[in-house]
C-alpha positions as CSV (number, residue, x, y, z in Angstrom):
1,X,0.0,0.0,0.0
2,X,2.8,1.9,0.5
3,X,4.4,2.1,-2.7
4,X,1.2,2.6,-4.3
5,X,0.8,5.8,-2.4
6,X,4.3,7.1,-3.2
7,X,3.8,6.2,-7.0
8,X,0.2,8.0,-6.7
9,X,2.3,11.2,-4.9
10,X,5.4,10.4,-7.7
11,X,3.1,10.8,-10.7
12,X,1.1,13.7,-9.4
13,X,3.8,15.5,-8.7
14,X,5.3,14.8,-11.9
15,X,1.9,15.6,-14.0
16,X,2.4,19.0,-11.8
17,X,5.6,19.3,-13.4
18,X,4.3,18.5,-17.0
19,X,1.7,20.9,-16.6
20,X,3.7,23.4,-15.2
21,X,5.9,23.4,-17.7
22,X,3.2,23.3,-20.6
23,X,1.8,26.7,-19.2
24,X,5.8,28.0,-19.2
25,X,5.7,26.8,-22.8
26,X,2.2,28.3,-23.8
27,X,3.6,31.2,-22.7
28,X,7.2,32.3,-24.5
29,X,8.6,35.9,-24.3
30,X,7.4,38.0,-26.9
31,X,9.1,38.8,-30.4
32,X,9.5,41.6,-32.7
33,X,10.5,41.1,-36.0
34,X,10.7,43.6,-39.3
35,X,12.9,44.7,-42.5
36,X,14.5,48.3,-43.1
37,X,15.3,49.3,-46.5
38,X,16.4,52.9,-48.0
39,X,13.5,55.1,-48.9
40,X,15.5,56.3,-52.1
41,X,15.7,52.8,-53.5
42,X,13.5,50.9,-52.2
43,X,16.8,48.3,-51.9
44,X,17.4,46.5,-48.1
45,X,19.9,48.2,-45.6
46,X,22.5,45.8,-44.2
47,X,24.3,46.0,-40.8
48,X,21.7,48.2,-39.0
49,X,21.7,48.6,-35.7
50,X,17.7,48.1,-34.1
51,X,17.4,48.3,-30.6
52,X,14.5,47.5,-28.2
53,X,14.5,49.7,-25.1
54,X,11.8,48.4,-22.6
55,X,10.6,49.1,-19.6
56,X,12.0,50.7,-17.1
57,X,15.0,51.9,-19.2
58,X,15.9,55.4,-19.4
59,X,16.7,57.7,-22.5
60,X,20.2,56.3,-23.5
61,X,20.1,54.6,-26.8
62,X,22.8,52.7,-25.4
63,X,21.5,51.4,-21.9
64,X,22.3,48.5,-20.3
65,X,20.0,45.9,-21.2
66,X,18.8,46.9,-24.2
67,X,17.8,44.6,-26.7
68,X,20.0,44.8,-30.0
69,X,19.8,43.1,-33.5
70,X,21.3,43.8,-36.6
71,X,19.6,43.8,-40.6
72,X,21.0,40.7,-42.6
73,X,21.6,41.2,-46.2
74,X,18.4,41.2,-46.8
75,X,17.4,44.1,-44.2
76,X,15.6,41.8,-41.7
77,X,15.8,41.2,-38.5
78,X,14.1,39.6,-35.3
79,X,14.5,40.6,-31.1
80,X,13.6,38.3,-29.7
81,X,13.0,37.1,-25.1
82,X,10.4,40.4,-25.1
83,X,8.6,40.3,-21.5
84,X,5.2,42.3,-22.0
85,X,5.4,45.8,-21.8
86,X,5.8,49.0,-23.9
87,X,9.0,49.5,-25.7
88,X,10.5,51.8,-28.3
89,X,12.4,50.6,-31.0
90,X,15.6,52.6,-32.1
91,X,17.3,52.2,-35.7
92,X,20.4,53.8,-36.1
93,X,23.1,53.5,-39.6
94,X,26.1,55.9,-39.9
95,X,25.5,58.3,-42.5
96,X,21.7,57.4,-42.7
97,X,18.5,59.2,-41.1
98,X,15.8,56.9,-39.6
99,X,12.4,58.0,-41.2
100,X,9.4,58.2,-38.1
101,X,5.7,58.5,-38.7
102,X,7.4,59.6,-42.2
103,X,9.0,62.6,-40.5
104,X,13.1,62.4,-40.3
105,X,14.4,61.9,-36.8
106,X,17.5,61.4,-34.5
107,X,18.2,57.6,-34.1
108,X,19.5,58.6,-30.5
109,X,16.1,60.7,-30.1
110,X,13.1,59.2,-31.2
111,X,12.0,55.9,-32.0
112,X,9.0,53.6,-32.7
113,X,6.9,52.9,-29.5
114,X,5.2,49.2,-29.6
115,X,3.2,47.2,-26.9
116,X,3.9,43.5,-26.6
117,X,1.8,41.2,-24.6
118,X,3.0,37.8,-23.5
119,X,4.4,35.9,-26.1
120,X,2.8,38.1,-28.7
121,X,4.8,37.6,-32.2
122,X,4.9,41.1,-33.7
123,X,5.7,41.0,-37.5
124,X,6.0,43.7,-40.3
125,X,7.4,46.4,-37.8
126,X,9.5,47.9,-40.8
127,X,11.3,51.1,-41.1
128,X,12.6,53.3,-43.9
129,X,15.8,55.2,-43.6
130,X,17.2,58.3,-45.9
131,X,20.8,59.9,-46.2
132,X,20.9,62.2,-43.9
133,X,22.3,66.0,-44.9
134,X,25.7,66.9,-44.9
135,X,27.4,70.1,-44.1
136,X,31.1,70.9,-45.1
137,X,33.2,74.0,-45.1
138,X,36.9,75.7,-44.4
139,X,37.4,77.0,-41.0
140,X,39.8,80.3,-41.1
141,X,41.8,82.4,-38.5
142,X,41.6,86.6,-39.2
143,X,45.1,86.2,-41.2
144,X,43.2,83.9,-43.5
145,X,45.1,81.0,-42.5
146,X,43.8,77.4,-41.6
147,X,42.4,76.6,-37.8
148,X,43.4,73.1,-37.5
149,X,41.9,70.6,-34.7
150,X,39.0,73.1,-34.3
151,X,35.6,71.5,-33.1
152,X,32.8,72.3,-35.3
153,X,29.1,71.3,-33.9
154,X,25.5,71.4,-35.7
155,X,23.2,73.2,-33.5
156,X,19.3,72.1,-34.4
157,X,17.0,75.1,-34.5
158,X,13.8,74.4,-33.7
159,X,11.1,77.2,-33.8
160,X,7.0,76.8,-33.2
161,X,6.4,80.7,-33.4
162,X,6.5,80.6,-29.5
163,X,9.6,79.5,-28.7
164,X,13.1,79.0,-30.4
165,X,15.9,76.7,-29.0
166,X,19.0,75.2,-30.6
167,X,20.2,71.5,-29.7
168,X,23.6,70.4,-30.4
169,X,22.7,67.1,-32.8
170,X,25.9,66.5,-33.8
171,X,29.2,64.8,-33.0
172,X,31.7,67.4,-32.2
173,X,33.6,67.2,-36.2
174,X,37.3,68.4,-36.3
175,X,38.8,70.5,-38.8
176,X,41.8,68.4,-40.6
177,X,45.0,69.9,-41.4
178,X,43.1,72.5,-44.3
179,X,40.6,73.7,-41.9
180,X,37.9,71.5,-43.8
181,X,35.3,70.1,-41.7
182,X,32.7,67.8,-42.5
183,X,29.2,67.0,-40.6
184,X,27.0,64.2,-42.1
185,X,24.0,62.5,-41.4
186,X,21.9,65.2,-39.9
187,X,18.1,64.6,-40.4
188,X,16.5,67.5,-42.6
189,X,15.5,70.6,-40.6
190,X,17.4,74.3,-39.6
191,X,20.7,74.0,-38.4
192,X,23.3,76.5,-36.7
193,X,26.9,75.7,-37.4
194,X,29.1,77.1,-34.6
195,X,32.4,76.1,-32.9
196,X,32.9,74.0,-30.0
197,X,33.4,76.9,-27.1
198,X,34.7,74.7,-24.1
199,X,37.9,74.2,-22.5
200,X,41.1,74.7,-24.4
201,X,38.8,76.6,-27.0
202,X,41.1,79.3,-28.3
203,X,38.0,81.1,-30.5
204,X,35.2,80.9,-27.9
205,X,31.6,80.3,-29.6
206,X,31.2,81.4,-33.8
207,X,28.8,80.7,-35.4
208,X,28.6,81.0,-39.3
209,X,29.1,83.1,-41.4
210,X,31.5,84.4,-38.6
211,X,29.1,85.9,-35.6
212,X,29.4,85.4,-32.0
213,X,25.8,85.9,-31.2
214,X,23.3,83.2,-32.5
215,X,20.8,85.9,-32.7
216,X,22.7,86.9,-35.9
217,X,24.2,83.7,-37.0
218,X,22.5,82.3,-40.9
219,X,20.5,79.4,-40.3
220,X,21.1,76.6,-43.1
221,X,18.7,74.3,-44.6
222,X,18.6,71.1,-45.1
223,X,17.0,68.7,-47.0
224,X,17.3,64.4,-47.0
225,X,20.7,63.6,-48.5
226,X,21.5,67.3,-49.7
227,X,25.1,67.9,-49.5
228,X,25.9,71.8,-48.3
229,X,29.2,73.0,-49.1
230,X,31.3,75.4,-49.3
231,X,29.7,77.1,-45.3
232,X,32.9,78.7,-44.4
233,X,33.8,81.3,-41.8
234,X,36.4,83.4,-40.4
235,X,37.0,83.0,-36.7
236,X,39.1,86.4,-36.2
237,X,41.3,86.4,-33.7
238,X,41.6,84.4,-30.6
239,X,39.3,85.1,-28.3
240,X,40.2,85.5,-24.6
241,X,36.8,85.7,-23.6
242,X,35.5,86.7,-19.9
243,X,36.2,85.6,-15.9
244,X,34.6,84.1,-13.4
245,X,36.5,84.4,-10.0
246,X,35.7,84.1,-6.3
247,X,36.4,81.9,-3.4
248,X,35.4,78.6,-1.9
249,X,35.1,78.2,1.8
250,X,33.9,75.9,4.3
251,X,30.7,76.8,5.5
252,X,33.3,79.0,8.8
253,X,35.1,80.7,6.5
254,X,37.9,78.4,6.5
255,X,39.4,78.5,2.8
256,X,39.6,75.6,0.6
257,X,42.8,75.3,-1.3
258,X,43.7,72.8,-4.6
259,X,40.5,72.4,-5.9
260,X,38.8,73.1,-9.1
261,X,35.8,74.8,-9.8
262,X,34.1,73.9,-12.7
263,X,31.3,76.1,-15.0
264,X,28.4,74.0,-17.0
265,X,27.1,75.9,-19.7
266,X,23.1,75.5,-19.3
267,X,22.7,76.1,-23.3
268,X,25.4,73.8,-25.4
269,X,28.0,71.3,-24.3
270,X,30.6,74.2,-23.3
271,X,31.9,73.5,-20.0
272,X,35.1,75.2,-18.4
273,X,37.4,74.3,-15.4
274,X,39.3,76.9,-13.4
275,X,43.0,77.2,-12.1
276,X,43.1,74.8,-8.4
277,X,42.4,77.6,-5.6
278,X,45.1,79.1,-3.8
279,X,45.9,79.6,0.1
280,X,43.1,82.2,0.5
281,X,40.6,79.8,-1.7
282,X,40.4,81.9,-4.7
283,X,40.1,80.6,-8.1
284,X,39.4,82.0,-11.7
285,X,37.6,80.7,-14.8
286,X,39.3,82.2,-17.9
287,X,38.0,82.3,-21.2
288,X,34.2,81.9,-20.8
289,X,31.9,82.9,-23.4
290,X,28.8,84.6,-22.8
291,X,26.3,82.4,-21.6
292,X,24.4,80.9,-18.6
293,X,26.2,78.9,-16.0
294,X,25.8,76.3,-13.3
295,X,29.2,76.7,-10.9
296,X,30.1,74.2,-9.2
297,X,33.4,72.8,-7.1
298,X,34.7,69.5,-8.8
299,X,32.9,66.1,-8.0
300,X,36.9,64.7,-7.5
301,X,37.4,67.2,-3.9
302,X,34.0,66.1,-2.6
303,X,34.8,62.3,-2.5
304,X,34.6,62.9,0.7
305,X,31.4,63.3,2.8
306,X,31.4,67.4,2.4
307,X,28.0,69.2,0.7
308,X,28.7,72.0,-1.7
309,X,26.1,74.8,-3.1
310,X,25.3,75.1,-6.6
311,X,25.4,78.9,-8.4
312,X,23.6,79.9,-11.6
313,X,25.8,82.9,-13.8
314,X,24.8,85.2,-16.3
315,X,28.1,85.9,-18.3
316,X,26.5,89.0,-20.3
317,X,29.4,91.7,-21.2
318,X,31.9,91.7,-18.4
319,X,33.8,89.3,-15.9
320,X,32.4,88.2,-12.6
321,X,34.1,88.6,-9.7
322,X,32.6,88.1,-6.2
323,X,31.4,84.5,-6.3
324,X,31.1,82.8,-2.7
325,X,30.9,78.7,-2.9
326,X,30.4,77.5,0.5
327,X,30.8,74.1,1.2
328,X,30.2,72.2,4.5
329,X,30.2,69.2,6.0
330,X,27.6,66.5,4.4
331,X,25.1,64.6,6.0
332,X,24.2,61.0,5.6
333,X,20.7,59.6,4.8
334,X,20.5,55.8,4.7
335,X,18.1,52.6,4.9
336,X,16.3,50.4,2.7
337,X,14.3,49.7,0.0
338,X,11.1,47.2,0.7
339,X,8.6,45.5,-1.5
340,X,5.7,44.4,-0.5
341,X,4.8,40.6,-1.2
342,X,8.4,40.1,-1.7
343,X,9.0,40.9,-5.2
344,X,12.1,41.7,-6.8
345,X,13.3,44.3,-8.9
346,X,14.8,43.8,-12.4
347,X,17.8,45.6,-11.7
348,X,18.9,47.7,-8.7
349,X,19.4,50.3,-11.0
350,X,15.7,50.6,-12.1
351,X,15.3,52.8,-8.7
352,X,17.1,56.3,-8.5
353,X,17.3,58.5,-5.3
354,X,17.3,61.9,-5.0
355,X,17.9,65.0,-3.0
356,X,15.7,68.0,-3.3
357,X,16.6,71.1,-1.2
358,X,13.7,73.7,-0.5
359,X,15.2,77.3,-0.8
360,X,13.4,80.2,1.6
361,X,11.6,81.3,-1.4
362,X,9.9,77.5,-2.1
363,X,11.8,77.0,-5.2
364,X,13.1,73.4,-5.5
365,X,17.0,72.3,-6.3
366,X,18.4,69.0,-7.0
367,X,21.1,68.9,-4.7
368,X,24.3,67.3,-5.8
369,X,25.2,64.5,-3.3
370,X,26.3,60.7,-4.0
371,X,23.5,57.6,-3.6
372,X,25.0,54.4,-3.5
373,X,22.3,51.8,-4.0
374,X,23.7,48.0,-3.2
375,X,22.5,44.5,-4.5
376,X,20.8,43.7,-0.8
377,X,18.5,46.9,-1.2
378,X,20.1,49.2,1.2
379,X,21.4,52.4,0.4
380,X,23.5,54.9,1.3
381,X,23.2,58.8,0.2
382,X,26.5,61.2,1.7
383,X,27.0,64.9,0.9
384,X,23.4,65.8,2.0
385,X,23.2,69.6,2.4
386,X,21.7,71.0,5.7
387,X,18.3,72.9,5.6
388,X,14.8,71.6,4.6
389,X,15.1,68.4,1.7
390,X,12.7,65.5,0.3
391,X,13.6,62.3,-0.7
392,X,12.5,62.0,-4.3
393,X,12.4,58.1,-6.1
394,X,11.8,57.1,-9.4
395,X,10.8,54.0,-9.6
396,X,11.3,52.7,-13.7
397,X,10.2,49.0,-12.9
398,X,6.6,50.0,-14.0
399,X,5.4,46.6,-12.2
400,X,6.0,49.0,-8.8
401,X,5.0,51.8,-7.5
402,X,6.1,54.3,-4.5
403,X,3.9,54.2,-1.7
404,X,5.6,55.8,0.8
405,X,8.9,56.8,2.5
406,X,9.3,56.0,6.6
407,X,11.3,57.6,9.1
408,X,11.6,57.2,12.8
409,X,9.1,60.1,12.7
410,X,6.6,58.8,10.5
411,X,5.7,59.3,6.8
412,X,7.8,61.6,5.3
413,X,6.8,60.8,1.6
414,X,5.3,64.0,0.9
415,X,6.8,66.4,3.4
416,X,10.1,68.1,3.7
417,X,12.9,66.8,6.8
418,X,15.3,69.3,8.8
419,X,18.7,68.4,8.0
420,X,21.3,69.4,10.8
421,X,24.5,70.1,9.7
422,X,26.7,67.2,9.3
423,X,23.8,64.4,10.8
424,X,23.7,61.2,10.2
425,X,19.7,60.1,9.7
426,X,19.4,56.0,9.4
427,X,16.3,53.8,9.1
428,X,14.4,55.5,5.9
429,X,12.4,52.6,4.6
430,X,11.3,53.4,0.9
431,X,8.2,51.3,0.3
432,X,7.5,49.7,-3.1
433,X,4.2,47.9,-3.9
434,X,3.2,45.9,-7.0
435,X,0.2,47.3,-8.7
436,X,0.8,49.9,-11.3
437,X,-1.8,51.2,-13.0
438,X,-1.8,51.0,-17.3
439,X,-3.7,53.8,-19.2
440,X,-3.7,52.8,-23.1
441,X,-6.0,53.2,-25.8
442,X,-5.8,55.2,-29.1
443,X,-5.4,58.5,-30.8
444,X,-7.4,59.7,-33.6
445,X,-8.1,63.0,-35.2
446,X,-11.3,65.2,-35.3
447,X,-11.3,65.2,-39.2
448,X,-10.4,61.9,-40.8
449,X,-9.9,59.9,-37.7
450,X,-6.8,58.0,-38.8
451,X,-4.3,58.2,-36.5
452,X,-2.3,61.1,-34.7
453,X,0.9,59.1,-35.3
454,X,4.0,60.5,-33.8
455,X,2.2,62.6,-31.3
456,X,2.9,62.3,-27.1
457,X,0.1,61.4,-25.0
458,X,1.5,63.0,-21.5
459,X,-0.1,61.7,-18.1
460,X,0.7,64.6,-15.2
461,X,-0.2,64.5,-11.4
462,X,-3.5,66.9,-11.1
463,X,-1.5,68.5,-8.1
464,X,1.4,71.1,-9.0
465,X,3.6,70.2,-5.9
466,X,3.8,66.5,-7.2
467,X,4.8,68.0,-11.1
468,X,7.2,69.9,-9.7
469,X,9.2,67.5,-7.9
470,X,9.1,64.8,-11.0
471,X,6.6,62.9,-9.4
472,X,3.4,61.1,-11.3
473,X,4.7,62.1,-14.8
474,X,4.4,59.9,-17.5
475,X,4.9,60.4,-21.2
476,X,4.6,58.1,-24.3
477,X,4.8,58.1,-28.3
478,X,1.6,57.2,-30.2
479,X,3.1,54.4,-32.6
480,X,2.2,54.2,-36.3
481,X,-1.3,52.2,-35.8
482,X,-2.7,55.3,-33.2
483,X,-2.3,53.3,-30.0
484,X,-0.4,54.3,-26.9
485,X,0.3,52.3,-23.5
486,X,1.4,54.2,-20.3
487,X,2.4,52.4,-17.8
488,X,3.8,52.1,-14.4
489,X,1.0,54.8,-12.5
490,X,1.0,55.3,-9.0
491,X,-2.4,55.5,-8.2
492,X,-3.7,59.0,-8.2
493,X,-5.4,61.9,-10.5
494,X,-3.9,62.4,-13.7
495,X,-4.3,65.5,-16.0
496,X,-4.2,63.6,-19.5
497,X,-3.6,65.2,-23.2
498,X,-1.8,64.9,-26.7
499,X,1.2,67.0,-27.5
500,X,1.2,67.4,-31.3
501,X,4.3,66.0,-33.2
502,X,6.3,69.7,-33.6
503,X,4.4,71.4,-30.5
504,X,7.5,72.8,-28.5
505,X,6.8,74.2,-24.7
506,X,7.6,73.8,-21.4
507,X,5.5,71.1,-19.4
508,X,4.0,73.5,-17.3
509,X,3.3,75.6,-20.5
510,X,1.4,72.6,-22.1
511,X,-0.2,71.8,-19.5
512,X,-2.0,75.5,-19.3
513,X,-2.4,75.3,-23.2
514,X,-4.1,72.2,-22.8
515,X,-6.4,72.9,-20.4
516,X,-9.5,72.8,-22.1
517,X,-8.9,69.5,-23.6
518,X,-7.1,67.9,-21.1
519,X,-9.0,64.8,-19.4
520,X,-9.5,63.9,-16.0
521,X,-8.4,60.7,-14.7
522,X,-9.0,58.8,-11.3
523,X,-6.7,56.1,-11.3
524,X,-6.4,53.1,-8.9
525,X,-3.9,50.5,-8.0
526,X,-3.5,47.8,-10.5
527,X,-6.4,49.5,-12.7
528,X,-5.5,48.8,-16.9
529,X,-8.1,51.4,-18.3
530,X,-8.5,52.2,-21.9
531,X,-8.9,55.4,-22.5
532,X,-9.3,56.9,-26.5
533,X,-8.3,60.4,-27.2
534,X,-8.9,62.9,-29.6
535,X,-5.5,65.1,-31.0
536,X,-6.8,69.0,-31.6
537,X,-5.0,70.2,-34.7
C-alpha cells in the first residue's frame, strides 16, 4: 500500500511538473521582428543597428540591457525574449536618417513605441531610412590661414512661433589639417553651425558666417541627402573671452585650497574648469563665453562626505568677480528599499534617489550628493546639504509603484525633513508595492480619424507640488497604428492630453495650453483602463 501511495504522490507530482511546464511553454517571451530598406531605392539596408529599449530603461540609446539586433543582407531582422510591456524601437546607420511616422528623426532621439503582450509575435514592424544632410566648409583664422583641430558642432534650431531653442545634434567634427570640416547625417531641418566653445577653446563660440551671437548667426537648410558646401567662416582672432573668479570656503570661512571649480554651460556642451584655488581659496575661470552657467566645485574634492552649493551665472558683457561657494560638512541619509509581497526588482538600478533642497523662497533644487544603492537593497546617500530636503524616487520598474517613505518620525513621503548640519539620519524605509496602474488606448483626429501618429500622450499628477518634484509624470509616443500604452502609474489623479508631433513648450506651458482638452483621470492601484483620445489640430 505503501508504494502505491508514493507512485500516486510520484506521478502527481510529476503531472504538476508537466503541466507546469506546458503553461511556461504556452507562454514564450514575446518577439518583434521587421525589415529596413532605403527610402530612395527601395533596396534593403544591411548592418543596422535596431534596438529595443523596454521598460523601465531610461533615454540612452545605449543602456544596459537593451535589446540589439542587426539587418542581414536582406534588411531583416528579429529581437527576440520580449517580457510584456511597452517599448520603443531605435534604428540607427552611420550616415543614414531613420524615417518616423514619415517625419526624419535622431536615431539617438526618437523611436517607434510598440506594446507587446506575453508571447505576442509582432511582425512587419518595418522602417525606412534616408541619407541624412551633410554640411562641409573651411574654418579660417583673421590672417586667413587654416584653424586646425577646431571643433565644429550642428546646433538644431527648432522654432513653433512661441519659442526657439538650438540643440547640439551633432558629434563634435574636427577641422583636418586645411581647416575643412565635415558634418553628415543630420536629419532634414534648420541648423546652426558654430564652434565648439569649451575648455582649451582658443575662439570661444562662432557661429557661421563668422558671428558670436546666435541671434545673428544664418540658419542653413537642409533637406534628405542634400550635401551643403562650401559654409565657411572666419574665426578672427583668438578670443580671450571673460572671468569668473571668487572663493570657496567651508561653511566657517575656513578656505579651501587645490580644488577646481568647474562652469556647466546650461545652453550647449561648453563647460570650463578653473586654475586649483590658492591659500586664501580663490580661483578664476578664464576664457568663458557669454552664456548661462551652473558653478560648481569638482565632483573629485568632494569624495569625501562634504556638501557644496550650486550657483547659476549670467556671463553678459563683463567678468564676474565676487562668487562665494560655501561648502560644508555633508550629512548621511541611509536605509532600505522594501517591496511588499516580496518581489524583486529587475535591476537595482531601475530605482534612482534623490535629494531636493527647499530654498526660503519654495523653489526646488536638485542637490548634488552621492547615492550608492547595493544589490541587498540598502542604500546609502553622503554629501546631503543641511536645511529643509525631500527624498525624491523614481521607480522605472513600471510593475511598482512608491507608496511611501518611513522615518523614525513617521511618513515623510510627501513632506520636507530638517537636516542638521553634518547628521547622520538612518532607518528611511522606501516602500514599493506591486500594482501599477496602465492607461492605453488610441489617438485619432477630429477630421479623418486616422491616426495622430507621432504625437505624445503626456499623463501629469493633477496637483502642482507632485509635477514639480518629477513625481506622477508619464509620457509616451503614439506608434504608427494610433495606439499608446502608459504604464507604471501610481495610483492617483492624472491631467491627461496629446502634445502634437512639432508642438514645443515647457510642461507647465502645455499643460496650461491644454487645459481645455485635457481629461481627467482617477486612477487606482493595479487598474489597466483604456482610454481613447482625440489630438486637436
Amino acid at each position: 500500500m505503501r508504494s502505491i501511495a508514493m507512485f500516486c504522490r510520484l506521478a502527481l507530482i510529476a503531472s504538476l511538473a508537466f503541466n507546469q511546464g506546458a503553461s511556461a511553454q504556452e507562454q514564450p517571451p514575446g518577439e518583434v521582428s521587421g525589415r529596413v530598406i532605403s527610402d530612395e531605392t527601395g533596396k534593403p539596408l544591411k548592418g543596422v543597428e535596431v534596438r529595443a529599449r523596454g521598460p523601465g530603461n531610461d533615454k540612452d540609446f545605449y543602456v544596459a540591457g537593451a535589446k540589439v539586433a542587426y539587418t542581414d543582407k536582406d534588411g531583416y531582422y528579429t529581437i527576440t525574449g520580449l517580457k510584456p510591456g511597452s517599448y520603443t524601437l531605435f534604428v540607427n546607420k552611420d550616415g543614414f536618417v531613420p524615417l518616423i511616422d514619415d517625419v526624419q528623426a535622431r536615431s539617438y532621439e526618437e523611436g517607434l513605441e510598440i506594446p507587446i503582450s506575453q508571447g505576442e509575435s509582432r511582425r512587419n514592424v518595418d522602417f525606412r531610412m534616408v541619407r541624412g544632410g551633410i554640411v562641409t566648409g573651411k574654418i579660417t583664422a583673421a590672417d586667413g590661414d587654416a584653424v586646425i583641430g577646431q571643433g565644429i558642432i550642428a546646433f538644431l534650431q527648432r522654432d513653433d512661433g512661441i519659442y526657439r531653442s538650438y540643440t547640439a545634434v551633432s558629434e563634435i567634427r574636427a577641422t583636418d589639417d586645411r581647416g575643412i570640416y565635415r558634418i553628415y547625417g543630420l536629419p532634414a531641418g534648420k541648423y546652426l553651425i558654430g564652434t565648439y566653445s569649451g575648455q582649451g577653446s582658443r575662439y570661444g563660440a562662432v557661429y557661421y558666417p563668422g558671428v558670436r551671437n546666435k541671434r545673428l548667426a544664418k540658419p542653413i537648410e537642409i533637406s534628405a541627402g542634400q550635401e551643403i558646401s562650401n559654409v565657411d567662416f572666419n574665426l578672427g582672432r583668438p578670443d580671450k573671452g571673460y572671468s569668473i573668479s571668487g572663493r570657496a570656503i567651508m561653511s566657517d570661512g575656513t578656505p579651501i585650497t587645490n580644488v577646481s571649480v568647474i562652469a556647466r554651460s546650461e545652453t550647449s556642451l561648453a563647460w570650463f574648469r578653473s586654475n586649483p584655488t590658492d591659500a586664501q581659496g580663490n580661483f578664476t575661470i578664464q576664457g568663458v563665453d557669454a552664456d548661462i552657467y551652473s558653478l560648481q566645485i569638482s565632483p573629485n574634492y568632494l569624495q569625501a562626505n562634504m556638501a557644496a552649493e550650486s550657483k547659476r551665472v549670467v556671463v553678459d558683457s563683463s567678468d564676474i568677480a565676487g562668487i562665494v561657494l560655501e561648502i560644508q560638512r555633508g550629512a548621511t541619509i541611509s536605509g532600505s528599499i522594501e517591496i511588499e509581497g516580496g518581489g524583486r526588482l529587475e535591476r537595482v538600478d531601475l530605482i534612482s534617489i534623490t535629494v531636493v533642497t527647499m530654498t526660503d523662497d519654495g523653489s526646488l533644487r536638485q542637490a548634488q550628493v552621492r547615492t550608492q544603492i547595493r544589490s541587498d537593497y540598502t542604500f546609502t546617500i553622503s554629501g546631503v546639504p543641511s536645511g529643509m530636503v525631500r527624498l525624491h524616487v523614481l521607480v522605472r520598474d513600471h510593475r511598482y509603484f512608491l507608496k511611501s517613505i518611513l522615518s523614525d518620525n513617521g511618513d515623510i513621503t510627501n513632506f520636507p525633513i530638517e537636516i542638521p548640519v553634518g547628521a547622520n539620519l538612518s532607518g528611511i524605509r522606501i516602500i514599493l508595492t506591486p500594482g501599477a496602474a496602465v492607461v492605453s488606448g488610441t489617438v485619432s483626429t477630429r477630421d479623418d480619424k486616422t491616426a495622430a501618429r507621432g504625437s505624445i500622450v503626456h499623463a501629469v499628477a493633477e496637483d502642482l507640488e507632485q509635477r514639480r518634484l518629477g513625481d506622477m509624470v508619464r509620457s509616451t509616443s503614439v506608434d504608427p497604428w494610433g495606439r499608446y500604452m502608459i504604464s507604471g502609474l501610481a495610483p492617483g489623479r492624472y491631467l491627461i492630453f496629446v502634445q502634437r508631433r512639432g508642438e514645443l513648450g515647457k510642461l507647465e506651458d502645455l499643460i496650461i495650453n491644454h487645459q481645455a482638452d485635457a481629461i481627467v483621470v482617477n486612477v487606482k492601484a493595479g487598474e489597466n483602463k483604456i482610454l481613447n483620445l482625440t489630438l486637436n489640430q
